[in-house]
C-alpha positions in Angstrom: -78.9 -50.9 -24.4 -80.2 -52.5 -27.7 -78.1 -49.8 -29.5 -75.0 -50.9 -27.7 -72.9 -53.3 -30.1 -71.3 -55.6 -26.9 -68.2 -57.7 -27.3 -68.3 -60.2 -25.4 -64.6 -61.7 -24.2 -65.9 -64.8 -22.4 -67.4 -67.7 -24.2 -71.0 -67.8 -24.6 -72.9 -68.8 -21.2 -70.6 -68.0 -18.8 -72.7 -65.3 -17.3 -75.5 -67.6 -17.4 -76.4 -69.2 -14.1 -78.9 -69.8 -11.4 -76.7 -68.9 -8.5 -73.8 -66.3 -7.4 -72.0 -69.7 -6.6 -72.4 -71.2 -9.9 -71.4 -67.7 -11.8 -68.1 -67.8 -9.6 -67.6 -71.0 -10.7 -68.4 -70.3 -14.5 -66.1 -67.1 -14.0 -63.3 -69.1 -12.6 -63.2 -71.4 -15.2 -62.4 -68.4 -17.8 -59.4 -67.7 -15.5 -56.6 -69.6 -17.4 -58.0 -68.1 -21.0 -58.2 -64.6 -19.4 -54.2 -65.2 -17.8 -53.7 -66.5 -22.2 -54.6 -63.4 -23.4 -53.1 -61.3 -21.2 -49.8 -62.9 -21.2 -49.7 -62.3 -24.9 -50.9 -59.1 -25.2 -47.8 -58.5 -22.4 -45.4 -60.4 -24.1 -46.1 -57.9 -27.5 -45.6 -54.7 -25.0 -49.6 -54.5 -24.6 -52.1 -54.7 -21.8 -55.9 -55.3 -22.2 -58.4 -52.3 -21.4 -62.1 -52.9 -21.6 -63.2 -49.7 -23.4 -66.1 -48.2 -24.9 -66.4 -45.8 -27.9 -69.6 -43.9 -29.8 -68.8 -42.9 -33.3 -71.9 -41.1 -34.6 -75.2 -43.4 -34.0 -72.6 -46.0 -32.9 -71.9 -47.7 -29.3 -69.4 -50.4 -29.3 -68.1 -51.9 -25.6 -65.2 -54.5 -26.0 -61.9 -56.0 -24.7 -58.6 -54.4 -26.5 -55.4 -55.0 -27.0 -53.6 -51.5 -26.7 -49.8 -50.2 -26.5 -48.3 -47.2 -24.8 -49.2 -45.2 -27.5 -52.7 -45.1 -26.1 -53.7 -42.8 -23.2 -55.2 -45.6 -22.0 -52.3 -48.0 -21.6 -51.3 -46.0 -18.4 -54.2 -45.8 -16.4 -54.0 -47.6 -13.0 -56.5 -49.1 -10.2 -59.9 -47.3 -10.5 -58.5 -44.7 -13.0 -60.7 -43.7 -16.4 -60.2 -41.5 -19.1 -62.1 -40.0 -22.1 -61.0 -39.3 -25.0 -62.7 -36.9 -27.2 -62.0 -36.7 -31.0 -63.9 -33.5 -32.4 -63.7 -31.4 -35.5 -61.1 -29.5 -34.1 -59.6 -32.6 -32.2 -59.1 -34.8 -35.3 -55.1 -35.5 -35.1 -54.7 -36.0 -31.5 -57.7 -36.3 -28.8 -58.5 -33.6 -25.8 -58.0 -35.9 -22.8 -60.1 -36.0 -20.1 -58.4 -38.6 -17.3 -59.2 -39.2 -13.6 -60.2 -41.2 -10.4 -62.9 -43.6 -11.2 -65.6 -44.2 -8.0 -63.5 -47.3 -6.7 -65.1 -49.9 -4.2 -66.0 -47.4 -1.6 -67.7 -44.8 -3.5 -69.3 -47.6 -5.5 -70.3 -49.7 -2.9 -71.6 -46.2 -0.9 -74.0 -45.7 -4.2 -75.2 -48.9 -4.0 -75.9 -48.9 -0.4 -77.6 -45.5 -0.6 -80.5 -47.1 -3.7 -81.0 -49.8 -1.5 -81.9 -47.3 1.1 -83.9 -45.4 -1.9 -86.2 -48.4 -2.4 -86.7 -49.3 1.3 -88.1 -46.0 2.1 -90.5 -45.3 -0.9 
């Protein structure tokens, strides 16, 4: 994780507390500068994606601003996509795009490590 370069989009400290109650209420108080950015990201024909990308040796996660020109800018609910740029993909990406694990599936794989650690 040390080789990840993360960009964070909340001020510093928010995800700093000593409760789930206070983190809610250090979360809710980014609400009205999270509802700021995306407003204007719609109002220029955007919408914000929190993507990742690994360039060589380099791992960068991050909030962007993207249009509909990126296959991105479409993706709905739980959706993710991939997009690889090779030396035979240089102009335009292959595009691999599909159902992310959603709540259930998530909350399934969670549930099933708990189970993991109870039984070792």
């Amino acid at each position: 994780m040390d080789d990840v370069q993360n960009v964070p989009f909340l001020p510093d400290g928010k995800l700093d507390a000593a409760s789930w109650e206070k983190l809610f209420e250090q979360l809710r108080s980014c609400d009205g500068l999270m509802e700021e950015k995306r407003s204007r990201a719609e109002a220029e024909g955007k919408k914000l994606r929190y993507l990742a990308s690994l360039e060589g040796d380099e791992a960068k996660v991050g909030l962007h601003e993207i249009d509909a020109t990126h296959p991105a800018f479409h993706l709905g609910g739980t959706d993710n996509i991939i997009l690889l740029y090779t030396d035979r993909y240089v102009e335009q990406p292959m595009v691999i795009k599909g159902a992310g694990a959603g709540p259930e599936v998530t909350a399934s794989g969670v549930m099933s490590d708990i189970m993991r650690v109870i039984n070792l």
